[in-house]
PDB file of the backbone (N, CA, C, O) and the ligand in Angstrom, with CONECT records:
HET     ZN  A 101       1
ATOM      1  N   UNK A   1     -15.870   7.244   7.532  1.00  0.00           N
ATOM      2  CA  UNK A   1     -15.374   5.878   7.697  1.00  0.00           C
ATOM      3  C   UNK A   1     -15.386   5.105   6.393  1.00  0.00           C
ATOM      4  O   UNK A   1     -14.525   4.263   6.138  1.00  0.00           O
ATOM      5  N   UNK A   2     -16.524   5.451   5.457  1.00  0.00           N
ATOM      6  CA  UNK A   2     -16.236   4.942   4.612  1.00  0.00           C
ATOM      7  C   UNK A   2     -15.226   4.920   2.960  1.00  0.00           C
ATOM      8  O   UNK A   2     -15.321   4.292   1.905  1.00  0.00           O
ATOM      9  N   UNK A   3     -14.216   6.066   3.553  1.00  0.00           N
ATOM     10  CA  UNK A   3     -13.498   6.289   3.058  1.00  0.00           C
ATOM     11  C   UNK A   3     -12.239   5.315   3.195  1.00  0.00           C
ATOM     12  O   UNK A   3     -11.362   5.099   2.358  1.00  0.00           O
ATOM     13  N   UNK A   4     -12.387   4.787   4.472  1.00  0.00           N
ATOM     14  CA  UNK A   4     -11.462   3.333   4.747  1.00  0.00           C
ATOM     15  C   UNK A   4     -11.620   2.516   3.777  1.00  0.00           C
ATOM     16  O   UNK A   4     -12.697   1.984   3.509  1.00  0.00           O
ATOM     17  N   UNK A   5     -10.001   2.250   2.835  1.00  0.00           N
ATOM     18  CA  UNK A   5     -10.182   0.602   2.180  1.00  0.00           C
ATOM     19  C   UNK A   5     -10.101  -0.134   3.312  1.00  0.00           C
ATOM     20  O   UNK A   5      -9.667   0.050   4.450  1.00  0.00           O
ATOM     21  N   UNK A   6     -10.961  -1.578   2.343  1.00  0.00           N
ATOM     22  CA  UNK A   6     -10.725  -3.071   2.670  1.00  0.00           C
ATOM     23  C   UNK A   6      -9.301  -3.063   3.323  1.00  0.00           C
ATOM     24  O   UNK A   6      -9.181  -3.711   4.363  1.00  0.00           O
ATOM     25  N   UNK A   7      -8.531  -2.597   2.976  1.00  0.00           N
ATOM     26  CA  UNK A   7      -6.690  -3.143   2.716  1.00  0.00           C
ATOM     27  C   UNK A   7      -6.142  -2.434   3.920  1.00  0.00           C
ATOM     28  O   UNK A   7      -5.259  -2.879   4.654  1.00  0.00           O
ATOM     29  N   UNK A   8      -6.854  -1.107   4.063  1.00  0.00           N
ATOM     30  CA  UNK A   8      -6.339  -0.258   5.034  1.00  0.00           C
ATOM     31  C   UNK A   8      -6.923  -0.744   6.125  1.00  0.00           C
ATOM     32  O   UNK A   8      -6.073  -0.969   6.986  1.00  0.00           O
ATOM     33  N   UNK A   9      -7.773  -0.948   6.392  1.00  0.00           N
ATOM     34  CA  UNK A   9      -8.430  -1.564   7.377  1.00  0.00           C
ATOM     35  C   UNK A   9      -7.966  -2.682   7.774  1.00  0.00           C
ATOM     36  O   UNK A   9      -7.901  -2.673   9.003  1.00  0.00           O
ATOM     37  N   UNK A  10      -7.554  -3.795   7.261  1.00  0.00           N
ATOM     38  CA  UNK A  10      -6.811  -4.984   7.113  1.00  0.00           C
ATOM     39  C   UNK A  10      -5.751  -4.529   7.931  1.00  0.00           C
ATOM     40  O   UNK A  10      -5.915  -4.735   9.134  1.00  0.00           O
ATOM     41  N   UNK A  11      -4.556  -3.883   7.542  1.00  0.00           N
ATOM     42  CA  UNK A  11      -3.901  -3.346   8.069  1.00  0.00           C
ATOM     43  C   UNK A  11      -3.774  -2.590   9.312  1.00  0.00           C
ATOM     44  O   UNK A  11      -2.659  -2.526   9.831  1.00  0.00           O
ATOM     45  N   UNK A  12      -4.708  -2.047   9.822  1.00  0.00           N
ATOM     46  CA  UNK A  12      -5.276  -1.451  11.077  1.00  0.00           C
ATOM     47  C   UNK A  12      -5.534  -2.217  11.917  1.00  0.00           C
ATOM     48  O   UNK A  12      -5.475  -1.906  13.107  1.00  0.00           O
ATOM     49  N   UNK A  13      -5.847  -3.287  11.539  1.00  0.00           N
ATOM     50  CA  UNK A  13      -6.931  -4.349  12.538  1.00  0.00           C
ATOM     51  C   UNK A  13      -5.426  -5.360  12.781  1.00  0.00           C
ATOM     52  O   UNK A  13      -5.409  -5.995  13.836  1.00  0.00           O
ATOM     53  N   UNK A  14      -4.399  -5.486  11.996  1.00  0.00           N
ATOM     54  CA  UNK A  14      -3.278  -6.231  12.538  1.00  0.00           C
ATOM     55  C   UNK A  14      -2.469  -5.606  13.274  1.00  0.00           C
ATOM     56  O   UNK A  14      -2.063  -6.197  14.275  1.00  0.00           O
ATOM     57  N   UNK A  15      -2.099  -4.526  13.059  1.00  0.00           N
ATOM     58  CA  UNK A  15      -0.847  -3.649  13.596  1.00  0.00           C
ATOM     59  C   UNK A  15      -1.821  -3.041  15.071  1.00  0.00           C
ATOM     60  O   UNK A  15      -1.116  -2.496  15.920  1.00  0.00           O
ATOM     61  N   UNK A  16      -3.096  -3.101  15.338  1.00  0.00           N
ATOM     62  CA  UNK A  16      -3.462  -3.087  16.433  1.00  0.00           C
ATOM     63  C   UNK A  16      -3.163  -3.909  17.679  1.00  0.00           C
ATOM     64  O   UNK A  16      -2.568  -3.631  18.720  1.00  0.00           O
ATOM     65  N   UNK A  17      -3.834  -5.135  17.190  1.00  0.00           N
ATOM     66  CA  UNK A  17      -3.582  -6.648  17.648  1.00  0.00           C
ATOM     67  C   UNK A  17      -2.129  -7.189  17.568  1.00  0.00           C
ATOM     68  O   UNK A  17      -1.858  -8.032  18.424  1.00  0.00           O
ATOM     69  N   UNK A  18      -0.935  -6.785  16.510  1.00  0.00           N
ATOM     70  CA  UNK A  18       0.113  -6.933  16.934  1.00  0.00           C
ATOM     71  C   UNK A  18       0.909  -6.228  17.619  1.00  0.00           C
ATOM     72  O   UNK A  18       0.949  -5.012  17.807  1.00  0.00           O
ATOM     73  N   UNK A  19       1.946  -7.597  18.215  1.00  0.00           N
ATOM     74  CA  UNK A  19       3.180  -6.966  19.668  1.00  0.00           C
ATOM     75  C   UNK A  19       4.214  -6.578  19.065  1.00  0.00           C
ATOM     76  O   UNK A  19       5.139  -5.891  19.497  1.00  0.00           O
ATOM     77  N   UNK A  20       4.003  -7.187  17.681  1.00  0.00           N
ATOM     78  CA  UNK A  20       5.470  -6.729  16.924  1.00  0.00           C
ATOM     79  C   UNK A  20       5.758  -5.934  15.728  1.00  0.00           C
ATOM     80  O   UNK A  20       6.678  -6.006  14.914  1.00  0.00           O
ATOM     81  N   UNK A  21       4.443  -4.928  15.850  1.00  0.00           N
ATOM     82  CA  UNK A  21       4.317  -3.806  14.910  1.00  0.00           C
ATOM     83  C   UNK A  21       3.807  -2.866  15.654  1.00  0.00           C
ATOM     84  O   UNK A  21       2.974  -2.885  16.561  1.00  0.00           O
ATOM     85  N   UNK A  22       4.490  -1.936  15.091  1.00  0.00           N
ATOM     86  CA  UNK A  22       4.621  -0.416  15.786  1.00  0.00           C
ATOM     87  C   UNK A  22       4.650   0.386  14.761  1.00  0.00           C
ATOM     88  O   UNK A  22       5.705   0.566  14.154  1.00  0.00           O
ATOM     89  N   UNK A  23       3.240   1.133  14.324  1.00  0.00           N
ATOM     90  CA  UNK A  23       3.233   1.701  13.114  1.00  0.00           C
ATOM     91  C   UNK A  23       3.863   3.459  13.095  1.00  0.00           C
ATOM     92  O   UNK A  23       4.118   4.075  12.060  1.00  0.00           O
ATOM     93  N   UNK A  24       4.023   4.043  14.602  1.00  0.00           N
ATOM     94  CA  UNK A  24       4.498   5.262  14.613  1.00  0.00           C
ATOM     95  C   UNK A  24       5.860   5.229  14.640  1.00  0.00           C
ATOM     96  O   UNK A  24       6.438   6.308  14.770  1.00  0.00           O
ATOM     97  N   UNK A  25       6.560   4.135  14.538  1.00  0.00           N
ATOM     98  CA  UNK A  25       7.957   4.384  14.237  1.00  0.00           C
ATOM     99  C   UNK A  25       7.870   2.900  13.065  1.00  0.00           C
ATOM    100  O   UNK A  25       8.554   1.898  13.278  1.00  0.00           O
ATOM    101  N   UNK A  26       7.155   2.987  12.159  1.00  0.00           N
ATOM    102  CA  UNK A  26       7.337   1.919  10.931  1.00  0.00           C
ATOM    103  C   UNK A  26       7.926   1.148  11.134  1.00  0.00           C
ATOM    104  O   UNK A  26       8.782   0.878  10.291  1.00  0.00           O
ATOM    105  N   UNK A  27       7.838   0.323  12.362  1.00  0.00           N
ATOM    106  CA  UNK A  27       8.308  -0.939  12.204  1.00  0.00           C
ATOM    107  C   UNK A  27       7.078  -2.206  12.143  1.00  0.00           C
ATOM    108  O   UNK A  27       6.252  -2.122  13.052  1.00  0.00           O
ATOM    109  N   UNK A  28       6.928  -3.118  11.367  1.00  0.00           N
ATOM    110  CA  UNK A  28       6.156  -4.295  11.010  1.00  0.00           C
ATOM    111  C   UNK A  28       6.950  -5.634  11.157  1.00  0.00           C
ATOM    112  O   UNK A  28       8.026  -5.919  10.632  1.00  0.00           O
ATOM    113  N   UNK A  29       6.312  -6.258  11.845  1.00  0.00           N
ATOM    114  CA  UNK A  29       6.359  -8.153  11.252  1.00  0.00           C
ATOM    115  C   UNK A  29       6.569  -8.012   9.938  1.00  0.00           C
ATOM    116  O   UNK A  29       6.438  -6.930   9.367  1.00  0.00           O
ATOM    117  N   UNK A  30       6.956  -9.237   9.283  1.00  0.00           N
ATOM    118  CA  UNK A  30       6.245  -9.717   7.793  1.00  0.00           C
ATOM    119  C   UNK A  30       5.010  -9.762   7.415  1.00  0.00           C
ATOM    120  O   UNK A  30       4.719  -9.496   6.249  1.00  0.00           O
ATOM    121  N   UNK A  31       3.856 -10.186   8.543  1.00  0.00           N
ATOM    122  CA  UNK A  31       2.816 -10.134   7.974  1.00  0.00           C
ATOM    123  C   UNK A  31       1.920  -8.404   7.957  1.00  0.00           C
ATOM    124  O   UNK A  31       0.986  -8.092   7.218  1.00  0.00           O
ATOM    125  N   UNK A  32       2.504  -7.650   8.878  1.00  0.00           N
ATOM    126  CA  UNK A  32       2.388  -6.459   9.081  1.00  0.00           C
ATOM    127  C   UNK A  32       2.807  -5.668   7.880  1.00  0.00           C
ATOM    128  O   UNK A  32       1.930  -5.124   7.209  1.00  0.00           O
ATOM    129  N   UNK A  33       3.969  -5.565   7.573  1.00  0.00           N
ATOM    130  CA  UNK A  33       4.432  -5.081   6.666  1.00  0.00           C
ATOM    131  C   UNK A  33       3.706  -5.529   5.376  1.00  0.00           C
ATOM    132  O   UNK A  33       3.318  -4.550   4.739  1.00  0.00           O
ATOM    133  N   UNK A  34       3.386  -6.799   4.758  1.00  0.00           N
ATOM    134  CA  UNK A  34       2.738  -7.252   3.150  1.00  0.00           C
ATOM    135  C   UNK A  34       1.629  -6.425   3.610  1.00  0.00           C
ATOM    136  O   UNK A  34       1.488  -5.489   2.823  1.00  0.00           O
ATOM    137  N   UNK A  35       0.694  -6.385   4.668  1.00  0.00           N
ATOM    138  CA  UNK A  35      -0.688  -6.041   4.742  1.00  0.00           C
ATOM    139  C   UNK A  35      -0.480  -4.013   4.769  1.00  0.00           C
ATOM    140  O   UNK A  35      -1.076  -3.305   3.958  1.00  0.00           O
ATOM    141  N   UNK A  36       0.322  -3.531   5.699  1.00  0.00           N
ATOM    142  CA  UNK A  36       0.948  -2.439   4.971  1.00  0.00           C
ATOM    143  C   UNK A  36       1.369  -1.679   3.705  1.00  0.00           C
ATOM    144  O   UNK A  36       1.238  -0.466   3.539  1.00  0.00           O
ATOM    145  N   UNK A  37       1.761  -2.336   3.053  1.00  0.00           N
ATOM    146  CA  UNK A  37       2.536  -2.226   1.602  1.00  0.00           C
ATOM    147  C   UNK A  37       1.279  -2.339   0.599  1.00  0.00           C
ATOM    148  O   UNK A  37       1.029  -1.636  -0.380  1.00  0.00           O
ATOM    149  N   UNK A  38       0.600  -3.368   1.101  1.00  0.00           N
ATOM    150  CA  UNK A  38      -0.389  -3.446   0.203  1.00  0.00           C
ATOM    151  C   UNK A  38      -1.544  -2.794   0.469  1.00  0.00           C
ATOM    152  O   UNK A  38      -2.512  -3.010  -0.260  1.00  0.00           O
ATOM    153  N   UNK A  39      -1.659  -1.748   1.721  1.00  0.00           N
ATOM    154  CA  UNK A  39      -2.316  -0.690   1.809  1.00  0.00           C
ATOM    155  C   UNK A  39      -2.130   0.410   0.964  1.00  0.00           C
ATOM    156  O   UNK A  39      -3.032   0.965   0.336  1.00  0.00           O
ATOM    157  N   UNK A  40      -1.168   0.659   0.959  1.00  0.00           N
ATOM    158  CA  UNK A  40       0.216   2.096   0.375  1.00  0.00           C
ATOM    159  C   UNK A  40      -0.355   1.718  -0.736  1.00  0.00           C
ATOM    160  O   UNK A  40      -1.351   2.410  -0.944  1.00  0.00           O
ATOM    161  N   UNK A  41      -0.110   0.646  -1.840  1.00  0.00           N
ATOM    162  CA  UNK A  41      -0.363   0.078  -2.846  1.00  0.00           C
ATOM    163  C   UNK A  41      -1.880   0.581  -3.352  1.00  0.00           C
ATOM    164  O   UNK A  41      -2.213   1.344  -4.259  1.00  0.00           O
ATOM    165  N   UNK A  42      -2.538  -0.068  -2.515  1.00  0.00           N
ATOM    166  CA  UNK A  42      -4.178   0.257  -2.697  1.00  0.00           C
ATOM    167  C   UNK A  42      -4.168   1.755  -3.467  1.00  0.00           C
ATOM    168  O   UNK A  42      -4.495   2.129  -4.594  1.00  0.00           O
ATOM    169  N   UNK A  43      -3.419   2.666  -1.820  1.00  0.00           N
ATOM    170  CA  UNK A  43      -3.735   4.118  -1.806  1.00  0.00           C
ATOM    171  C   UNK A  43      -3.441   4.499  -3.173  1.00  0.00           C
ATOM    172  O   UNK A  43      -4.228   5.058  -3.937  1.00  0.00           O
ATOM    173  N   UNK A  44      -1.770   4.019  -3.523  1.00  0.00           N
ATOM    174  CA  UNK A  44      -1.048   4.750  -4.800  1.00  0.00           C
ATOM    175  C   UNK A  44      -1.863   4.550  -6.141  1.00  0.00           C
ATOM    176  O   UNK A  44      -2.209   5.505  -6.836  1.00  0.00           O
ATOM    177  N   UNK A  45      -2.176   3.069  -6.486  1.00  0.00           N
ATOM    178  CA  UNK A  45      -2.573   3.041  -7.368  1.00  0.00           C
ATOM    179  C   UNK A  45      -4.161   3.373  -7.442  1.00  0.00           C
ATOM    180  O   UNK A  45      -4.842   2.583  -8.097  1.00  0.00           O
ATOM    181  N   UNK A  46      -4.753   4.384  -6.876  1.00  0.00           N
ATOM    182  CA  UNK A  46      -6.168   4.734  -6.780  1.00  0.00           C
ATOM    183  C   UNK A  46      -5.879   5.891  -6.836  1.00  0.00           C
ATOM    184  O   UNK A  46      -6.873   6.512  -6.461  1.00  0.00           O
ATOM    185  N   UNK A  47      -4.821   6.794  -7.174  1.00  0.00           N
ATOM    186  CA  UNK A  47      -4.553   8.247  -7.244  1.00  0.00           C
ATOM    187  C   UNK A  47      -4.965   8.632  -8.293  1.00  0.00           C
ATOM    188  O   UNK A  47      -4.556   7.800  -9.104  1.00  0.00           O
ATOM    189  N   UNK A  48      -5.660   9.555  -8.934  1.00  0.00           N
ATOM    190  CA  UNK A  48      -6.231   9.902 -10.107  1.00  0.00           C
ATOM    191  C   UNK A  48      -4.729  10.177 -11.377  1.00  0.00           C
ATOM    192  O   UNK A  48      -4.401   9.573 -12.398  1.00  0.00           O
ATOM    193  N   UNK A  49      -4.357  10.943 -10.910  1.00  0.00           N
ATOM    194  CA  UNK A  49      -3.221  11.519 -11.345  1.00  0.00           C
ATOM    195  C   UNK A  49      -2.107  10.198 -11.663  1.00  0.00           C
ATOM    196  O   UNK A  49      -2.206   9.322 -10.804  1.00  0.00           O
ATOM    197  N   UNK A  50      -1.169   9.934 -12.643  1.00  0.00           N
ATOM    198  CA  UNK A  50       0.113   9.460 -12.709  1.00  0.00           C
ATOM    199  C   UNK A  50       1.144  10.626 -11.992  1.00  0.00           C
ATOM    200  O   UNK A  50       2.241  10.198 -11.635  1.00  0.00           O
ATOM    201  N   UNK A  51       0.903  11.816 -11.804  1.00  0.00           N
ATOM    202  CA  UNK A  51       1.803  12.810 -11.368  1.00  0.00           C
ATOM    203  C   UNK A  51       2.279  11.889  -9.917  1.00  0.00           C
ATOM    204  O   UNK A  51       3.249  11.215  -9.571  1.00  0.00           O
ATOM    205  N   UNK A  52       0.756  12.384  -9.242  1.00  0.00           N
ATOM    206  CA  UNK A  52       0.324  11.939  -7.749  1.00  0.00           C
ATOM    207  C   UNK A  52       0.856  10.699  -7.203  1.00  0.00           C
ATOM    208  O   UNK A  52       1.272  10.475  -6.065  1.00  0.00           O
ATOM    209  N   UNK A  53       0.741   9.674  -8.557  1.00  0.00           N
ATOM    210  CA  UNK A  53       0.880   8.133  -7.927  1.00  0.00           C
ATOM    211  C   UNK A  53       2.255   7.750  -8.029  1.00  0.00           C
ATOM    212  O   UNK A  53       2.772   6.851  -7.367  1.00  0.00           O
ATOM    213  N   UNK A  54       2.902   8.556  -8.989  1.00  0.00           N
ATOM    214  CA  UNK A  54       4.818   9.217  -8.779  1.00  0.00           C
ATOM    215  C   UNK A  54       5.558   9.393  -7.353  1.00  0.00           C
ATOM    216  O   UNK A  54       6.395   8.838  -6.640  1.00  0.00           O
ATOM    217  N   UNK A  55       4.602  10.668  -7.405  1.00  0.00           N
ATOM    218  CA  UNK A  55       4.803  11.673  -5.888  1.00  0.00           C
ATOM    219  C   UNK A  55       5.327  10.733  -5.020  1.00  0.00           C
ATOM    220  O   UNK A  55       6.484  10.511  -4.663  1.00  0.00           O
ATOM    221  N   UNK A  56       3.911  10.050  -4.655  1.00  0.00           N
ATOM    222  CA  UNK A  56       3.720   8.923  -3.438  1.00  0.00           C
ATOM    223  C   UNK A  56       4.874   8.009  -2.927  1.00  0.00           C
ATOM    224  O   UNK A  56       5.085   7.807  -1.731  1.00  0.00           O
ATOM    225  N   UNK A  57       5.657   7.436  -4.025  1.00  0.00           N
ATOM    226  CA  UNK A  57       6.082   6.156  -4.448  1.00  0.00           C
ATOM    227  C   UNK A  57       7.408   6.681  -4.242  1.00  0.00           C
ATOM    228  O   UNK A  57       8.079   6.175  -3.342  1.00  0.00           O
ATOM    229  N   UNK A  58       7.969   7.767  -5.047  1.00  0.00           N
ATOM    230  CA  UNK A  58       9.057   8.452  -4.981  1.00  0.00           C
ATOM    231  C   UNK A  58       9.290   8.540  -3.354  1.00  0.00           C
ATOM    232  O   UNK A  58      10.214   7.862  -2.905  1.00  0.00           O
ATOM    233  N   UNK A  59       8.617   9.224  -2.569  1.00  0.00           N
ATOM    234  CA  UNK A  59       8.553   9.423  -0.942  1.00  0.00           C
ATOM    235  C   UNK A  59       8.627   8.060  -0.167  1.00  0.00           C
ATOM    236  O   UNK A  59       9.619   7.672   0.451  1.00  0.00           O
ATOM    237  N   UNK A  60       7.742   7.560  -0.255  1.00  0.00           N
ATOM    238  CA  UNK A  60       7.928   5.966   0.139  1.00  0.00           C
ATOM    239  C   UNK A  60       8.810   5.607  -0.108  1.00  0.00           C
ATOM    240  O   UNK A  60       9.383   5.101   0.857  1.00  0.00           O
ATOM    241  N   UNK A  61       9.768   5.542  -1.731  1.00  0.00           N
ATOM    242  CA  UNK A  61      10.847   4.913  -1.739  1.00  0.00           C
ATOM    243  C   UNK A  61      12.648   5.317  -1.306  1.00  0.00           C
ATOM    244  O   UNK A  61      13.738   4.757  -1.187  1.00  0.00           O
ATOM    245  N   UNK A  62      11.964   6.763  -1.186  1.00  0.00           N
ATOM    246  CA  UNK A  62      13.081   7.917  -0.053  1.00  0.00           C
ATOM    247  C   UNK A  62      13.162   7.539   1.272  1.00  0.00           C
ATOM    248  O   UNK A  62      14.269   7.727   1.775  1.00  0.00           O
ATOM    249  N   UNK A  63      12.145   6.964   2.127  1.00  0.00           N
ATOM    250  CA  UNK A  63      12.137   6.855   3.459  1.00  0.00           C
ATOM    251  C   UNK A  63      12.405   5.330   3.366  1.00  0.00           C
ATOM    252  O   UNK A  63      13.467   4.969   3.872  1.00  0.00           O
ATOM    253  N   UNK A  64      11.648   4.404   2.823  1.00  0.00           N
ATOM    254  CA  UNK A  64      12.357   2.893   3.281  1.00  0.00           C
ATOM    255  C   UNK A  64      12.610   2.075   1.971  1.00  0.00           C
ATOM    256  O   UNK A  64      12.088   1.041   1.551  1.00  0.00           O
ATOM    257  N   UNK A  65      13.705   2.985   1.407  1.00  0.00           N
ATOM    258  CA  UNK A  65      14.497   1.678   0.300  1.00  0.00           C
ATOM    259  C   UNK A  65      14.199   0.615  -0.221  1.00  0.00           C
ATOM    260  O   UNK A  65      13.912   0.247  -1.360  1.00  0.00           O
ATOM    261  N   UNK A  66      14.381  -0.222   1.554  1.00  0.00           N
ATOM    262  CA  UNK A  66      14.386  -1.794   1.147  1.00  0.00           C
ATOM    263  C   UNK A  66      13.139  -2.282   0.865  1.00  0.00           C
ATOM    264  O   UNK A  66      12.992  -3.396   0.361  1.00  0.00           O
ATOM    265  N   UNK A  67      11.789  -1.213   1.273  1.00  0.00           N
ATOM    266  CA  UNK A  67      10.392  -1.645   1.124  1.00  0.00           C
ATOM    267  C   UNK A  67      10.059  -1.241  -0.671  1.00  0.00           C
ATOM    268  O   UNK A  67       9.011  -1.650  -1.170  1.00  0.00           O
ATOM    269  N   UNK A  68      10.980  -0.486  -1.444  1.00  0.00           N
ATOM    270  CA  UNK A  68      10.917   0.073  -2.740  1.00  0.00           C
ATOM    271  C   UNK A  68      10.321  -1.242  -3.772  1.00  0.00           C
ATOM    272  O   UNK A  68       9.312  -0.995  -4.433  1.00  0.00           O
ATOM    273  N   UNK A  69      10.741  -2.150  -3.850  1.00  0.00           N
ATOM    274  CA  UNK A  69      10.732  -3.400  -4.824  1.00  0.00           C
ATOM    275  C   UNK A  69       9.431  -3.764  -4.937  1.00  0.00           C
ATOM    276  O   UNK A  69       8.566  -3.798  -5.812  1.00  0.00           O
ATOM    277  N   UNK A  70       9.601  -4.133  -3.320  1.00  0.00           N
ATOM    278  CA  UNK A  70       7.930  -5.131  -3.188  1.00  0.00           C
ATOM    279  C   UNK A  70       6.426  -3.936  -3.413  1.00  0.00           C
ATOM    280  O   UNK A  70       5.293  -4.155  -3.843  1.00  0.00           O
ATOM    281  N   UNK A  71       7.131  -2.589  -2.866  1.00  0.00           N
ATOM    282  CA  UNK A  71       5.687  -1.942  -3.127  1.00  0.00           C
ATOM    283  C   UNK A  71       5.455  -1.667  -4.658  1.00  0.00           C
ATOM    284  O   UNK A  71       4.400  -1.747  -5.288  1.00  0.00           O
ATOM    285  N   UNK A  72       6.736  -1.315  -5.101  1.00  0.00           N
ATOM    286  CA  UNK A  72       6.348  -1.009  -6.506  1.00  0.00           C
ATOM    287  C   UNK A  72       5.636  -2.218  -7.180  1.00  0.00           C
ATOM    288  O   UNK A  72       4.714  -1.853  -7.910  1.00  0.00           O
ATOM    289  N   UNK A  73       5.877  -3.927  -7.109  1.00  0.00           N
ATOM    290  CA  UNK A  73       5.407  -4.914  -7.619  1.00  0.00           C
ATOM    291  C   UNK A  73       3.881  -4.822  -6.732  1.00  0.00           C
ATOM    292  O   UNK A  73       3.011  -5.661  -6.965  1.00  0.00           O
ATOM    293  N   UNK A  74       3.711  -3.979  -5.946  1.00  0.00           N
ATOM    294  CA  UNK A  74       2.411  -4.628  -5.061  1.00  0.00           C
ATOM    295  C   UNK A  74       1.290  -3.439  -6.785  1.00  0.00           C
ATOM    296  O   UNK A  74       0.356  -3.811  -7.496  1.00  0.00           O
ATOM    297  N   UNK A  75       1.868  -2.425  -6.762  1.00  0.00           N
ATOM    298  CA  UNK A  75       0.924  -1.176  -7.150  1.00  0.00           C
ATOM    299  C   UNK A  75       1.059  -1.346  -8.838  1.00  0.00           C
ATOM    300  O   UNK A  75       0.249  -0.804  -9.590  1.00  0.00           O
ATOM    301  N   UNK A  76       2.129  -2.128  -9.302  1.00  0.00           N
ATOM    302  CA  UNK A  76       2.155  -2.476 -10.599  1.00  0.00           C
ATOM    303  C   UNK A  76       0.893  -3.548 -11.010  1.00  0.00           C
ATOM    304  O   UNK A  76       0.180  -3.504 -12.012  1.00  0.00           O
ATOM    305  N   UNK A  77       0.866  -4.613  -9.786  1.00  0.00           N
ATOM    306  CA  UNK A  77      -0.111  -5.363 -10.072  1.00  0.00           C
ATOM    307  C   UNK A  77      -1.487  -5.492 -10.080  1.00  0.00           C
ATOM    308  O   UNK A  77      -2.239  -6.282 -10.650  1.00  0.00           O
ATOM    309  N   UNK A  78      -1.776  -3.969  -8.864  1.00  0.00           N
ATOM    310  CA  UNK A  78      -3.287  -3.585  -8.824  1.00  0.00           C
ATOM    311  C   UNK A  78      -3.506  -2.387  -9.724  1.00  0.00           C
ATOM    312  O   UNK A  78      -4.702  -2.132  -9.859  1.00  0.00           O
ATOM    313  N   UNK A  79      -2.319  -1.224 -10.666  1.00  0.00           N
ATOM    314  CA  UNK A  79      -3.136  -0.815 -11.798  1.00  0.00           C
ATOM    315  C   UNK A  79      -3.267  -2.096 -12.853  1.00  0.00           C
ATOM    316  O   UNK A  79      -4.086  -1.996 -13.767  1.00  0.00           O
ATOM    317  N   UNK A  80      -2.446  -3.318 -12.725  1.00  0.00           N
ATOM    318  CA  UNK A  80      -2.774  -4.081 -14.227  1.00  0.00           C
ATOM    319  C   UNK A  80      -4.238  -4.763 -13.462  1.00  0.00           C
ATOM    320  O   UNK A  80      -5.001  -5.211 -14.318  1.00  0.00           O
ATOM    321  N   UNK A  81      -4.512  -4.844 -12.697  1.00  0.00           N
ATOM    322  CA  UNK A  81      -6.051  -5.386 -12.613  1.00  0.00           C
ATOM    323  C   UNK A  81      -6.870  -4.144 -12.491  1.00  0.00           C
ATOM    324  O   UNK A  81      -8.015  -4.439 -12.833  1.00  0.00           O
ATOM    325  N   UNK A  82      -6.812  -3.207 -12.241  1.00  0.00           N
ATOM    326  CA  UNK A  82      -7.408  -1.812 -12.474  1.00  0.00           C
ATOM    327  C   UNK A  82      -8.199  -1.633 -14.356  1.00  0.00           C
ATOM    328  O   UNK A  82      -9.241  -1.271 -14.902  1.00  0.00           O
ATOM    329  N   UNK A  83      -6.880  -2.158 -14.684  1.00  0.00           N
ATOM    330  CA  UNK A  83      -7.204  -1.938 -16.342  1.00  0.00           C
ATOM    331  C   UNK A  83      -8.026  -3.360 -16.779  1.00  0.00           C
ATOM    332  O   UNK A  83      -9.116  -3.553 -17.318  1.00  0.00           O
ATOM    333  N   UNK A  84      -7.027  -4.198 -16.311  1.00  0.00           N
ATOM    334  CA  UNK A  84      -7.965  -5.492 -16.672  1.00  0.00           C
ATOM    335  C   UNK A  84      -9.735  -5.227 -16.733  1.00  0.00           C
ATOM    336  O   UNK A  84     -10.443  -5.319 -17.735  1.00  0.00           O
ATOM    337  N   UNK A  85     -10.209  -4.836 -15.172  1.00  0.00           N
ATOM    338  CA  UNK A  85     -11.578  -5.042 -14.872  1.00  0.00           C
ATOM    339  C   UNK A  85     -11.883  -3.744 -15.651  1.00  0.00           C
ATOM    340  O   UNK A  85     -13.111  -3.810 -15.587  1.00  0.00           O
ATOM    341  N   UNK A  86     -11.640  -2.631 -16.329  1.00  0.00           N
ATOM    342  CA  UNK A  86     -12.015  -1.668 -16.593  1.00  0.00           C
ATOM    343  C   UNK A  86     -12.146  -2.481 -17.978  1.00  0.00           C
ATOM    344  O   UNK A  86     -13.360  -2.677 -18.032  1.00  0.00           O
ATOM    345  N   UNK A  87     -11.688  -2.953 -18.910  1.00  0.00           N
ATOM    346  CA  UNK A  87     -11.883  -2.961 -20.220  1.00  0.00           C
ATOM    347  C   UNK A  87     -12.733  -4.406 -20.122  1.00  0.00           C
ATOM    348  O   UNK A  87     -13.289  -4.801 -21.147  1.00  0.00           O
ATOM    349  N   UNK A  88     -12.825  -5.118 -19.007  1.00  0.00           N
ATOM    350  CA  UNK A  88     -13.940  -5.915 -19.556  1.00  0.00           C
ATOM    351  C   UNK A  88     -14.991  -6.018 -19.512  1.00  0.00           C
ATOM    352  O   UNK A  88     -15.634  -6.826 -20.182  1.00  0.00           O
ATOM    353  N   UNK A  89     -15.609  -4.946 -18.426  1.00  0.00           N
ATOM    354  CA  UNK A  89     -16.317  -3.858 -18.410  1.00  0.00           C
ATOM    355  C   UNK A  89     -16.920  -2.957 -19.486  1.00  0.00           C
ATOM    356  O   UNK A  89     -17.564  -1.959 -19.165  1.00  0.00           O
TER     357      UNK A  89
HETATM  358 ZN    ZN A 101       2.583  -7.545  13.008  1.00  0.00          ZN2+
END
């Protein structure tokens, strides 16, 4: 369990409780979907590998297009705080 992110969990705990997300056929609300995306996000940018965090993103952005933009800005912004907290550190 404790392999669960914060984010993923976040995400779990809405798309449970919501009527208007249905995560086995990917459909989300708006608020479903940011809390989604920014799960994916979490996951991608915590991949050891740049190969891996490619892979991911590439697939994600094969299956839902229109979600391509916002995830890539979600995972751009948590490796630049990735690096941030690492070098001030
Ligand atoms: Zn929802």
């Amino acid at each position: 369990m404790s392999a669960v992110s914060p984010e993923a969990r976040a995400s779990l705990n809405h798309i449970m409780s919501c009527r208007n997300c249905y995560a086995p056929g990917s459909r989300y609300c708006p608020e479903g979907l940011e809390l989604h995306l920014d799960a994916l996000a979490e996951f991608i940018a915590t991949r050891e590998s740049k190969h891996e965090q490619h892979r991911i993103y590439r697939r994600e952005r094969e299956l839902h297009p229109e979600r391509a933009e916002r995830l890539g800005e979600l995972v751009k912004a948590r490796l630049e705080a990735m690096r941030g907290s690492a070098s001030d550190g």
